[in-house]
N, C-alpha and C positions, 0 to 999 in steps of 0.2 A: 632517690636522688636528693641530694643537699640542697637545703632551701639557703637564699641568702637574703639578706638585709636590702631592699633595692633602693631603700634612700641613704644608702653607702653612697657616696662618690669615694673612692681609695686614694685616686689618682689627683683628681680636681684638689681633696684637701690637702697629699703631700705637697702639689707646689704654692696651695695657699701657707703649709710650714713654712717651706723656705723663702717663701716672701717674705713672710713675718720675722723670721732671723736674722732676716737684713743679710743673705751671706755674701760674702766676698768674693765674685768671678774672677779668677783666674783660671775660666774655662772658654771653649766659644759656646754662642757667638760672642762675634770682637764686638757690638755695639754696647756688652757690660750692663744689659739692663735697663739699656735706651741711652746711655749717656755718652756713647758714640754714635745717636745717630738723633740730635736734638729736634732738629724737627717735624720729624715724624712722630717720636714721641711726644711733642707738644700734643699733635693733633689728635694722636689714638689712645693717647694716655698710661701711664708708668705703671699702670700692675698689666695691662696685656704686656709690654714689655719685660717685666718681670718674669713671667709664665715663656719667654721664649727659651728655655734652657736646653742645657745640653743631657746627656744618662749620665746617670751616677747612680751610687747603691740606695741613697734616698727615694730617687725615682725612676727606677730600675730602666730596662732597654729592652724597647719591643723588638730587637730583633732574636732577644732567647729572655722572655720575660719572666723571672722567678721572685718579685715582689707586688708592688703594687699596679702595673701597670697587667699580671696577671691573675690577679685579684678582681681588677676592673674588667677582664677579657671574661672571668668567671659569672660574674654580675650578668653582662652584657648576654653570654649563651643562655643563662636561664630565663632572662627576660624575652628574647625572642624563641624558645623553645629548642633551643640548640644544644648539643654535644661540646661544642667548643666555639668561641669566637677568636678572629683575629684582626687585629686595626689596620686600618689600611689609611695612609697618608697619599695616595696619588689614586684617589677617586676609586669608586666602582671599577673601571675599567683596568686597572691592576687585579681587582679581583674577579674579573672575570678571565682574563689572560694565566693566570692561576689556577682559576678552578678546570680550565682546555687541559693549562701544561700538569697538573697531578692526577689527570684520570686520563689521560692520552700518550702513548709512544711513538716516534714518529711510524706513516703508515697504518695508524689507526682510523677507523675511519666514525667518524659522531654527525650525528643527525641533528640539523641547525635549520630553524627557521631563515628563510630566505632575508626576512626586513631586521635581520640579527644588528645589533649595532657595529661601528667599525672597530670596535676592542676583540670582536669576538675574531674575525679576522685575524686581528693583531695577534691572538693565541692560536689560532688554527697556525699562521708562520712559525710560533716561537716553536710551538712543538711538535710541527710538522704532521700534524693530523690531516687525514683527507676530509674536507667537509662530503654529508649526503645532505643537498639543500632540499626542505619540502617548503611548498609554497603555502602562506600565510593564505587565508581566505580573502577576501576583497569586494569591501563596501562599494560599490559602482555613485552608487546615488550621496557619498558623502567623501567618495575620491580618497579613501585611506583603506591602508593595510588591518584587517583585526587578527585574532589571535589563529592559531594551529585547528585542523580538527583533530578528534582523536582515530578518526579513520585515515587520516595523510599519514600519522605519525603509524600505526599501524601496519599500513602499507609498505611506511620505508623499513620499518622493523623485518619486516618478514623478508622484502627484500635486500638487505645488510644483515641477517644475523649476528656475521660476527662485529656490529659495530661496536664500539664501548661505550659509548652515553649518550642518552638524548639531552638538549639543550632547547631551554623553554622561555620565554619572554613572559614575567608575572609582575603587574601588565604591561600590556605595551602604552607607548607614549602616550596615545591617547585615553587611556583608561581602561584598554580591554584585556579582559583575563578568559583564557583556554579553561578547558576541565584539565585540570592540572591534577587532581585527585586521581584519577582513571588513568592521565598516562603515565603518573607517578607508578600505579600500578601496573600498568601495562609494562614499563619497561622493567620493570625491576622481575617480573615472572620470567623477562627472557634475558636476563641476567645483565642487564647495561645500568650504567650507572644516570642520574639526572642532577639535570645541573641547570642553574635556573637565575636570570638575570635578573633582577628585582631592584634594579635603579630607582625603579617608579615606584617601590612599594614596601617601602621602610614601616611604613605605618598600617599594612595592611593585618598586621595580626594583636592588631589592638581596638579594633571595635568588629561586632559583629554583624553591619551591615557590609563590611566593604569584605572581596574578596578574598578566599582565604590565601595565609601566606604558603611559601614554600615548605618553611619549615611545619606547619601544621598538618601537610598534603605528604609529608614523607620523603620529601625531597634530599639529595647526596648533602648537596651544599646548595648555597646561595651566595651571591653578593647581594651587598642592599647598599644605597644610596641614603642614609642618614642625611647627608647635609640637605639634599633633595626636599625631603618630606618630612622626617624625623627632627628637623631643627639644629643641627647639628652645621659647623662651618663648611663653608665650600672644600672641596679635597678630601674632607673625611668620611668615612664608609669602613664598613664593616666585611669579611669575609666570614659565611659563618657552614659547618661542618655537624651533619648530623648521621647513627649507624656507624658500623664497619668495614664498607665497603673501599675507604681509603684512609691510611693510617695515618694521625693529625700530626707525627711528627714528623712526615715527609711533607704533608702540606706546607708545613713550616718553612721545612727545607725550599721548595720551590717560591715560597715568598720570597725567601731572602737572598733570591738571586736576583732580584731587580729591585726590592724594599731598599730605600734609604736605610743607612748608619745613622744618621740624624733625622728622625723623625718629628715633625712637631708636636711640641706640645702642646700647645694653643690650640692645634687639631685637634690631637687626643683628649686633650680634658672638656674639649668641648662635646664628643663624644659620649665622654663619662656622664656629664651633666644629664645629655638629649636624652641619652639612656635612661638613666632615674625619672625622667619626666614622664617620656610612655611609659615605663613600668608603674608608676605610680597614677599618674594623672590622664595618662593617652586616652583612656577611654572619654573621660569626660571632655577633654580639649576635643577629642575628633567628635564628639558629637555635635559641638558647635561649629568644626570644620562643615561635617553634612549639614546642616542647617542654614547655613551661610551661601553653600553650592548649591541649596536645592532652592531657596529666594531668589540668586542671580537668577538659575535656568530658568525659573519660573515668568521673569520679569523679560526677560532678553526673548523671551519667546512669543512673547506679544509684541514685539518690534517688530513692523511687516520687515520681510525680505530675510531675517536671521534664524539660526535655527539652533540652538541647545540642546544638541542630542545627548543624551544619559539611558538610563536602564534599557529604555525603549530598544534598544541594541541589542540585550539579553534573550537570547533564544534564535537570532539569526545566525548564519555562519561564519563558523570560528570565535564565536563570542559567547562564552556559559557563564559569565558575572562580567559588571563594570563596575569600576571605582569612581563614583560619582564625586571625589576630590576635582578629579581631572575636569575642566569645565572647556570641552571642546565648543566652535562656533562654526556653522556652515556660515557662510557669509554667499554662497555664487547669486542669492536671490539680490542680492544688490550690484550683481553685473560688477563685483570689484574682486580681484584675487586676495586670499587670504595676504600677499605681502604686503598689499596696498592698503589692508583695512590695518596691518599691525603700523605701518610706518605715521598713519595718519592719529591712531590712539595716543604714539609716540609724539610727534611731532607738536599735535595741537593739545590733545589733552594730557600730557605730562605721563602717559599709564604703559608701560614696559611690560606687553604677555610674554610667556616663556618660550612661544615659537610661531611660527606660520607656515602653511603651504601655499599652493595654487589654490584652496578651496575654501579654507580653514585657519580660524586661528585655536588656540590654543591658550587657556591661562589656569593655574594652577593655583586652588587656594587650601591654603595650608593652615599650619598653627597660627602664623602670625596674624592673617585677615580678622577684620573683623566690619560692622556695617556700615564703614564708612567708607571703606577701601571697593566693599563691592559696590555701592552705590555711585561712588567716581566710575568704576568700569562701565555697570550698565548705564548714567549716562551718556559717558562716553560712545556708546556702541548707538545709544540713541540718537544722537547728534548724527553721528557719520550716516546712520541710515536715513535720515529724514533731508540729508544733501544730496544722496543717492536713488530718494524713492522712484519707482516706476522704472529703474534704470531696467537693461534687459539680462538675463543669464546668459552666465559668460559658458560657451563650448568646454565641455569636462575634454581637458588632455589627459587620457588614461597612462596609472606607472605602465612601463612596459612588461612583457613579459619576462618570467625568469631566465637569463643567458643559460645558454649551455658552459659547463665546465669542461676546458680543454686539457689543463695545466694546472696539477694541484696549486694553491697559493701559496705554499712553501718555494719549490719549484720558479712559480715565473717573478714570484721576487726578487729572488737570483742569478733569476738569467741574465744574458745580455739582454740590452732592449734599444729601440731607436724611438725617436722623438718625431711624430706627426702630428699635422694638421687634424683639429678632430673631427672636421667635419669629409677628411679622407680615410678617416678609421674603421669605414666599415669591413666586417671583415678578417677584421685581426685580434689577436687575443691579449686580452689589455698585458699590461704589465706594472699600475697602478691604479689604486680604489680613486673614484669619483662620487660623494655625496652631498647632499648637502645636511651643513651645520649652524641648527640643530634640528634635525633630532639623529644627525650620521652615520644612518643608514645609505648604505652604499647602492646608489644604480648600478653598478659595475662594479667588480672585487678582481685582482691579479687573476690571472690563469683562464677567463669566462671572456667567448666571442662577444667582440663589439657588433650590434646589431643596426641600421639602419633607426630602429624605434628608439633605440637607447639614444642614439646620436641627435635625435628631433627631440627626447623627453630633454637633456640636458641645456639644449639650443631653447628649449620653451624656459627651465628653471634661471638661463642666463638672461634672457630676455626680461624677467620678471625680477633681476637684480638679486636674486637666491643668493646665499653666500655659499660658497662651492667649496670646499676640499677635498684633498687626500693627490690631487696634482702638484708635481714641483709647477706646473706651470699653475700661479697664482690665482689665474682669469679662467685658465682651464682652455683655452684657445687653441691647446697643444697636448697630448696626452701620449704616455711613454707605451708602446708598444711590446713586445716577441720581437728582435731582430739581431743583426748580428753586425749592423753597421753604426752603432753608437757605443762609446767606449766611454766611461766617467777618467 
């Protein structure tokens, strides 16, 4: 295999050329380099401006890349262990709608963890896949989803033979990673392809305490969320292709039915950069990422009432590694829901986690923390608990159980549908996803009976001021049904 130079950036240095050349736009965008659009540019400054350009032969075009922006894709596969990479300008979730629609025909049917995100849906409709949902294991005592076992995934295998891929969460939101190694193997003895979300885990195959990645486990493809974890700008992510199993210039082809013509560059070269940094530096930066997560947990865990769970997870079910980045917090011991403990971090101590539950919050330390950043969180978390002490645990509202599927979700996407009360839904088969965002995963996906439990879990997350998606109606007050008397 060709080795490459990995403090190359190709891409970052051709548009620092044409910076340097001073060239002459008369190309878009119309702001010319910031000087139609003053100030903004004032505020963000005239070489990110500069870097917003359009393809040209200079700096070639990701959507049939034959210069430096394929040079950088080359870079980028060997740094993560891949066959091939490819840039993605509209997040992970492009890349996961991609990796559904190039190993699925419509009627095929792929084997999807149940707490899937809402992109994954979004590709089961584009290419009309039947999902086979197995249920994720489930924390009772910490109120989250963890990862697959390898005997569900097993099960459904033998049950669907003829599926074409399993589809795997590495990890999930909260740090949890499956044996991805075993059912990387597993599947592939019974001829299916895998295919593996890794939003969460860009930087998983750059130190050797944290989980192993996709691509190391033998996985088809992956997406990876670089901007996530990798350091890389928000929207950019990676699709990356490893083996035979599917030919990279169909891949392609299925990118470029939804990829931008204009892609950022800004994106991209920020890419190139995050790229060269794990390849060169990842290890040693992620070491002081773990160092960093394992003081918080340390500290947050003597605060009566809160709880910092990490490894300790490793060996229960559905859980065969955790990425100790991810710095989950039970919080129920202080009688507050996780939305309550994030709004008040927000509000009085200035500090934005990356999510909450009913139970749980959630904050995420990366490349950029360091011990000043966790020491504002923990004490942060100190304050709220010591307003809250002796308060009493709040009653665990369990997710519900997994719906049945009535209606492939290609299918009742399409249908007609009419518009009900949601708390008369019981009964009916949705005909719009319901999650909350973030981490959006859906309580309900098209085509899956609305349950009584479903309609109380959503009525509990509205109650608690969750921010809801995936309903036209905005409050969720109203959710679009299977029927035949509502017309757009």
């Amino acid at each position: 295999m060709q080795k490459f130079d990995q403090n190359r950036t190709p891409l970052f240095d051709a548009l620092k050329r044409y910076r340097e050349r001073q060239t002459v736009a008369f190309h878009v965008p119309g702001h010319k380099h910031g000087k139609g659009l003053k100030e903004f540019t004032d505020y963000v400054g005239e070489n990110l401006m500069w870097l917003d350009v359009n393809g040209m032969e200079d700096l070639d075009n990701v959507c049939n890349p034959v210069g430096v922006i394929k040079e950088t894709q080359q870079l980028a596969a060997e740094a993560f262990g891949a066959d091939y990479a490819y840039f993605l300008v509209n997040g992970t979730s492009s890349g996961v709608q991609a990796m559904i629609m190039s190993a699925c025909e419509p009627g095929d049917e792929i084997i999807i963890p149940r707490n899937a995100h809402k992109s994954t849906i979004g590709g089961i409709i584009l290419s009309g896949a039947i999902p086979v949902y197995i249920q994720p294991e489930i924390n009772h005592e910490l109120g989250i989803a963890m990862g697959v076992s390898v005997s569900s995934v097993k099960a459904a295998i033998e049950a669907h033979p003829y599926a074409k891929a399993v589809f795997i969460i590495n990890p999930t939101y909260y740090g949890v990673a499956s044996d991805l190694k075993t059912i990387v193997d597993l599947a592939h003895e019974n001829d299916m392809m895998v295919l593996v979300d890794e939003a969460h885990g860009a930087h998983l195959g750059f130190h050797p305490d944290l989980p192993i990645s996709a691509m190391m486990a033998g996985a088809d493809m992956s997406a990876v969320s670089l901007h996530k974890t990798g350091g890389s700008m928000t929207q950019s992510s990676m699709l990356l292709l490893k083996g035979n199993r599917l030919d990279p210039g169909y891949v392609k082809s299925v990118l470029n039915l939804t990829q931008t013509t204009s892609a950022s560059y800004v994106l991209m070269a920020s890419l190139d950069v995050a790229r060269k940094q794990l390849a060169t530096k990842g290890r040693e930066m992620l070491e002081e990422v773990l160092r960093l997560s394992r003081i918080a947990r340390d500290k947050i865990n003597q605060i009566p009432g809160l709880r910092a769970f990490g490894k300790e997870v490793t060996g229960t079910p559905g859980s065969f590694a955790f990425d100790e980045t991810k710095l989950g917090v039970n919080v129920m011991g202080l009688g507050l829901t996780g939305f309550e403990v994030e709004s008040l971090l927000r509000k009085r101590y200035d500090i934005q986690v990356e999510m909450a539950d009913l139970y749980n919050i959630l904050a995420i330390v990366s490349l950029g923390d360091d011990e000043t950043s966790i020491a504002k969180l923990v004490e942060g978390l100190r304050g709220i608990a010591a307003d809250h002490a002796g308060h009493t645990i709040k009653n665990a509202t369990r997710s519900p159980i997994m719906p049945d599927l009535i209606v492939s979700p290609r299918d009742a996407y399409y249908s007609r549908k009419k518009v009900v009360k949601l708390e008369d839904a019981e009964g009916e088969i949705s005909g719009e996803m319901v999650m909350a965002y973030p981490p959006g995963i859906p309580v309900i996906c098209p085509g899956e009976r609305i349950t009584a439990e479903i309609i109380d879990y959503i009525k509990a997350l509205k109650n608690e001021k969750c921010q809801l998606q995936g309903t036209e109606d905005p409050y969720a007050d109203y959710i679009k049904v299977l029927g035949q008397d509502y017309y757009n």
